[in-house]
N, C-alpha and C positions, 0 to 999 in steps of 0.2 A: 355480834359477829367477831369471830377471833380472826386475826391477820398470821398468816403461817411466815411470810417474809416482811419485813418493813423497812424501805426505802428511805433511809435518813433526811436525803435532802431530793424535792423533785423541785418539775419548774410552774406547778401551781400551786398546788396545797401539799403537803408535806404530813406525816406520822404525826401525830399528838393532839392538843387541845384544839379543838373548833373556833376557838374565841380567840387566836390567834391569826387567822385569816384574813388577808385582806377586803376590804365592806365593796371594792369592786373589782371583779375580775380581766375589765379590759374589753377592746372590741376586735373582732374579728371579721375573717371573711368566708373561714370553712371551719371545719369540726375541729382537721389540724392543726389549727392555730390556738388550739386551745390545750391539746394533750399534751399532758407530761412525761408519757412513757410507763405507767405506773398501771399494773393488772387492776390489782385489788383496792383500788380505792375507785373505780368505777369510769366511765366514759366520759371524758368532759366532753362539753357540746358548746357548739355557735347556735343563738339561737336572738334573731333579731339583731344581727351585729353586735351582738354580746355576748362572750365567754359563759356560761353558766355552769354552777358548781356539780360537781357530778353526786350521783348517789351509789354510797358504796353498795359494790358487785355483789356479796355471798348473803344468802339469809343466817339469822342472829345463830341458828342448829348447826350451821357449817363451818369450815376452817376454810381459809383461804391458801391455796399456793404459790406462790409467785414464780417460784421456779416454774411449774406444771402449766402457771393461767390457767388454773381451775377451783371450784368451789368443790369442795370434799365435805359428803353430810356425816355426820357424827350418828351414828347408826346406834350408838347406844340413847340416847336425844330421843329421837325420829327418827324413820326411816322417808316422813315425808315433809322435805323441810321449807317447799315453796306449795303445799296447799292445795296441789291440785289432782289429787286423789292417784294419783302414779307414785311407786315406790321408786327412789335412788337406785342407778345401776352399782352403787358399790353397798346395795342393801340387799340386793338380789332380784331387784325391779329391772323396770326396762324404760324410767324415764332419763334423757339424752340431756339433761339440766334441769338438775330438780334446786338450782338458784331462781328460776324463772316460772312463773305459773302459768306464762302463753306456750309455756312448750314442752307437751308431753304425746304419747304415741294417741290417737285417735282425733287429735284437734284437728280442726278445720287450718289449712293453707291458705296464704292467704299472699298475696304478691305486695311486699314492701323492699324500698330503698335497700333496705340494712341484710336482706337475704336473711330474715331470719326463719329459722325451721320451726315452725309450729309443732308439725306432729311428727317429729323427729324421724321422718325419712328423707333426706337428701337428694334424692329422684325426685320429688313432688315440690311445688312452687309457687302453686296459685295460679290464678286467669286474671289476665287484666287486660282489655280491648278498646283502650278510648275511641280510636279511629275506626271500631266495627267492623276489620276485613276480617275477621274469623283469625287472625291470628296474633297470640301473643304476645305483649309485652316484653321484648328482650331486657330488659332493667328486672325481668321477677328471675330470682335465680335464688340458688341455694347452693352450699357448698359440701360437699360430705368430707367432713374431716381426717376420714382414714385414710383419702391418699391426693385430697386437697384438690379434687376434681369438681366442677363447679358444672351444674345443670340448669339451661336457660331457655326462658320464651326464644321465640325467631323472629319477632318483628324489630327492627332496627327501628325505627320511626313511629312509635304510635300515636305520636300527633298525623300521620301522614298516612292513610287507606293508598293513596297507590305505590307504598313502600312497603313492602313483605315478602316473604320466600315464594310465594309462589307469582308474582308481578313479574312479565317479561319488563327486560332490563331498555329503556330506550335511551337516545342522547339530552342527558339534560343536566350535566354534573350530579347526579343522585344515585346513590347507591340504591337502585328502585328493586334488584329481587335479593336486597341483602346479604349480597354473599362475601361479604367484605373489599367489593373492587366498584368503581363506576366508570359506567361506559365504555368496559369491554370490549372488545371487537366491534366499536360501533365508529372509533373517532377514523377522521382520514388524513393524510398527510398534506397540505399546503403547502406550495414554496413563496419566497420572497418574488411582488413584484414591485420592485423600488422604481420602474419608471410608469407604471399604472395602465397599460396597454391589456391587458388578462393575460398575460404571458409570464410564467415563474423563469427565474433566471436558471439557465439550462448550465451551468459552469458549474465543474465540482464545488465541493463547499459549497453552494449556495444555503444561506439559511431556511429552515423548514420549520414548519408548528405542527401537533396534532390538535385535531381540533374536530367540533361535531359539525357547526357550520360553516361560510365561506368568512372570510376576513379581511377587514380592508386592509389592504398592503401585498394580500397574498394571493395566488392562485393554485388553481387543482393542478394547472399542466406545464410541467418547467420543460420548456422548448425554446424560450427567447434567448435568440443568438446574441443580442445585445440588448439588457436589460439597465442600459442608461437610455438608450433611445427610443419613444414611445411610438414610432413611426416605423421601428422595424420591429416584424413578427409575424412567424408565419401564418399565412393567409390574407396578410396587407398585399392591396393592389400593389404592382411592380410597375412601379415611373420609370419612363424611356430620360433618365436624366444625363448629364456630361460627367458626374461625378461618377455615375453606376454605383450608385448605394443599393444595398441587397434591400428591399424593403420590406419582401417576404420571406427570407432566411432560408432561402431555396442553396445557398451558397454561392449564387453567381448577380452580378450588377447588372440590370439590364439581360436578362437570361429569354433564352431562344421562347420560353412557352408565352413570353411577355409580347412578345411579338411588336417590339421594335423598331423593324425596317418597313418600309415605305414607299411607296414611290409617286411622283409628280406632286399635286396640289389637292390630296382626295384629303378627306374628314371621316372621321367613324365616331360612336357614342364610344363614351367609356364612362368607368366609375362605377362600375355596379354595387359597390358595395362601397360604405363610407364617405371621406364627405366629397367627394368626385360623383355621386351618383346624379344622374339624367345627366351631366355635361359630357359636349367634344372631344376630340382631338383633332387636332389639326399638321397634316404631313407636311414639315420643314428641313429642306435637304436631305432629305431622302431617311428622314428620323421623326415616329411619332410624337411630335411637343405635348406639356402636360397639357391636364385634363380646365376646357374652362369650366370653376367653377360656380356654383349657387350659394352662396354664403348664407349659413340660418345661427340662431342663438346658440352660445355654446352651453354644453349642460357638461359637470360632471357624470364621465362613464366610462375614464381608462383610457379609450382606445379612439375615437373619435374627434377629429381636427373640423366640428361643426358650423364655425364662423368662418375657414380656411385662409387661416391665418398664418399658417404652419406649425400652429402650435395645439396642446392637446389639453385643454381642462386649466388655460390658461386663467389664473386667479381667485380660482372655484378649489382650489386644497392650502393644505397647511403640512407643512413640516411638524410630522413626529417621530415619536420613538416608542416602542412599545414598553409597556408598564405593565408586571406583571401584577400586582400585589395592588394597585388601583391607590399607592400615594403619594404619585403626582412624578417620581423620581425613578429613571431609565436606570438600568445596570451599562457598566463599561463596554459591554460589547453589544447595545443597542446596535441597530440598523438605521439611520434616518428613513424615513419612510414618505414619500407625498402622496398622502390621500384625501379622499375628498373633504372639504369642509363638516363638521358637526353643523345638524339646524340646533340644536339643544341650546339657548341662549344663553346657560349657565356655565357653559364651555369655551365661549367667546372669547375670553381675558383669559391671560395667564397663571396659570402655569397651563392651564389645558392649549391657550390659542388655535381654539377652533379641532383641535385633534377627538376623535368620536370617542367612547369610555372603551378602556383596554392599551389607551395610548395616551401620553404626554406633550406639550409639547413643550417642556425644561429640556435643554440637550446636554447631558452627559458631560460634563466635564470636571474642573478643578471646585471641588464642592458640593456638587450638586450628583456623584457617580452612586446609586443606588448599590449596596455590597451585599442584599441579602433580595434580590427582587421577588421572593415566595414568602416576604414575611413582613403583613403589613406594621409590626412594633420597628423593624430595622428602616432609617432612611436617615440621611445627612444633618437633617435637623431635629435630631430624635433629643428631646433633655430628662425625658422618662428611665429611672432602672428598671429593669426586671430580673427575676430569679432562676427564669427559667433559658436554656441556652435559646438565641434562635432555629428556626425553621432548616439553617445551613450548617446551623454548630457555631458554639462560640456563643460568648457576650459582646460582642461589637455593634453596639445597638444605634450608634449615629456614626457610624464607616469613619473613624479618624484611627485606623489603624492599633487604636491599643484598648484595652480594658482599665477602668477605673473603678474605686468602691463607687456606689450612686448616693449614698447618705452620710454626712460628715459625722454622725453618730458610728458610724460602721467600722473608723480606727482608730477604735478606743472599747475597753472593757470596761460595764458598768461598774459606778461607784456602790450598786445597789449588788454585786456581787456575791458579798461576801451575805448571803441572805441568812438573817435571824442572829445576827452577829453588830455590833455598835461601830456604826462605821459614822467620823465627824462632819466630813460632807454632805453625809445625808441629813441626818439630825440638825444640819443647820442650814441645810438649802431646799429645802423638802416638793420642791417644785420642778420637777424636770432634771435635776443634776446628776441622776442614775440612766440614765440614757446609753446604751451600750450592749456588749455581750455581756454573757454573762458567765465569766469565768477565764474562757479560750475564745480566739476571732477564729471563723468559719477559713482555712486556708487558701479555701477556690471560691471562683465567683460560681452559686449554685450549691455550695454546701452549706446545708442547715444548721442550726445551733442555736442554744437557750438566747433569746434577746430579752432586755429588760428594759420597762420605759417606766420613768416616772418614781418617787422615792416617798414612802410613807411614813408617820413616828407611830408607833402602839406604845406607850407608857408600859417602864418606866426608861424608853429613852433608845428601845431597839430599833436597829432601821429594817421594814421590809420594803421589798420590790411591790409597786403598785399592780404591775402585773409584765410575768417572766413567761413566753412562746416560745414556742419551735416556729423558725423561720429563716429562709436563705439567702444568705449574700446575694444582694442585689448588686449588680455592674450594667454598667454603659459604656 
């Protein structure tokens, strides 16, 4: 094969002898971490967590172009230069790469990763049905190069039959009829109940979730006229008390329909409802006294003073905070929340204390403030880089306000740099001492660039890079 452009220096294998090549190309994690940006000398691949060497792109009858990224058959040669009985479109044929023998007009389609065009029409894609709803593989796709429009199966999931275009959509975080949204018009709006009565706190601002089912801390109906106090809410019985606390949020203490006044020494049942129910009252100066009651076990259930104590779900919850991200650490504008105890023993101890999954019980403060709570990489004690921003933007990957490189390799340009050139460092420390960029440092955290680890000797005495990727500033 002839090379029509040749790229003097890339960042794995470079123009000229083979036997100049490093004996190992290095380990990776994706395809990218292996590419050097170079058309013609073929795809390198990750392949078992190793780099592997690519096979050049053109058959030996073609020229390569590097400007173009294309193989061009030499028409005086051959008109067919990969073999598969289709003539070159620049021969007067109608094969769409004649560098490849899987892909000319009448081949069978076939659904792969790589979108590759079999039989070179860009509409067609292959079947592929792991999960047998009859519909396909969103991962088979094909791209038509004329105007770079890309045609695909419709199944989002095909590990997953009750994920496909034609699945009505229900509540369950899944994108179930694949149309790029989940849970549609299905979630409902919750308010905050921080005193646990079923009553959402009816005051502007109050905080809300959406959500598919109910949640501890929350309720459907924000009507609680006072949602510190678990004993007022509308449709609590109304006590004939001296204080006149509204106990139903009718807006008046002791209000006419409660029927508070009295007279002589008479008695009537009261407590229908809650934990007064089957007991008395008793008529004292001319004002129904409270109810006597029957005291039973109290259980966690919001609204219910069951041992009538006067208090409600008394040592039966935990103070939390909600967590969105599930680690372990509230955002600054948490809500404390007291809801009922988790049974989950594994939630007992700190940092959960008892709070049920979807909640914390670490409280928010100097250290411990969650700054990305949609992203489970961000959280206070984060000592990991990453390269990708998070969930909220930014690299501020443990909340201390600033970004830092994450690898003490990252500010410094490798000694292995200057590749296929006698650099003394290397040559005499051949052990790790190229460690670095390679060239120029990545300016932003998230910008990619050549890195180079590790320093080799090929006699007589040149240093190369043991192996030089594409790879992006990592910060925390």
């Amino acid at each position: 094969m002839r090379v029509g452009l040749c790229l003097g220096l890339v960042l794995l294998i470079g123009c000229g002898d083979d036997d100049m090549a490093p004996p190992d190309l290095g380990a990776c994690a994706v395809d990218s971490d292996c590419d050097d940006g170079v058309y013609c000398n073929g795809d390198e691949r990750c392949v078992g967590g190793g780099c592997v060497a690519p096979v050049m792109r053109c058959q030996e009858e073609q020229i390569c172009d590097e400007l173009l990224r294309r193989c061009l058959t030499e028409c005086s040669v051959t008109e067919d230069a990969d073999g598969d009985g289709a003539r070159a479109v620049e021969c007067g044929g109608n094969d769409c790469d004649d560098s490849n023998p899987s892909r000319f007009p009448g081949n069978t389609e076939v659904c792969d990763l790589e979108g590759l065009d079999e039989d070179c029409d860009p509409m067609t894609f292959g079947f592929r049905d792991a999960d047998g709803d009859g519909s396909p593989d969103g991962r088979c796709c094909n791209t038509n190069p004329a105007d770079d429009t890309t045609t695909c199966g419709g199944d989002c999931d095909d590990a997953a039959p009750g994920a496909n275009p034609s699945n009505p959509e229900v509540c369950n975080d899944i994108d179930d009829d694949c149309d790029g949204m989940v849970d549609e018009g299905l979630r409902r709006v919750l308010t905050i109940d921080a005193d646990g009565d079923g009553h959402g706190d009816a005051s502007e601002g109050a905080t809300t979730m959406l959500v598919c089912n109910d949640m501890a801390g929350f309720a459907a109906l924000a009507d609680d006229c006072d949602d510190t106090d678990p004993n007022r809410f509308p449709g609590n019985p109304e006590l004939c008390d001296d204080a006149m606390v509204d106990e139903d949020c009718s807006g008046e203490g002791n209000d006419v329909e409660g029927g508070c006044a009295c007279t002589g020494d008479e008695s009537r049942t009261c407590g229908e409802l809650g934990r007064c129910a089957g007991a008395t009252q008793q008529c004292t100066g001319g004002r129904w006294g409270p109810c006597a009651v029957v005291p039973a076990t109290e259980v966690c259930d919001g609204s219910v003073d069951e041992d009538c104590d006067g208090m409600v779900d008394e040592e039966l919850t935990a103070e939390c905070w909600a967590d969105g991200d599930g680690d372990t650490f509230a955002s600054g504008s948490a809500v404390r929340m007291d809801v009922c105890r988790s049974s989950n023993p594994g939630r007992q101890d700190a940092p959960y204390n008892g709070c049920p999954p979807g909640m914390t019980g670490r409280a928010p403060g100097a250290g411990t403030v969650d700054c990305c709570d949609a992203d489970l990489r961000v959280r206070p004690d984060q000592t990991s880089p990453y390269g990708t921003p998070s969930n909220c933007g930014g690299f501020d990957f443990n909340c201390d306000g600033r970004t830092v490189d994450g690898n003490p390799d990252y500010d410094r340009t490798s000694d292995c740099a200057g590749y296929g050139s006698i650099v003394e460092d290397c040559r005499t420390n051949a052990s790790g001492i190229g460690n670095g960029w390679q060239g120029t440092i990545p300016p932003n955290c998230g910008d990619s660039g050549g890195f180079c680890t590790n320093c080799w000797i090929n006699p007589p005495g040149t240093c190369y890079s043991h192996l030089c990727f594409s790879r992006p500033r990592d910060c925390i």
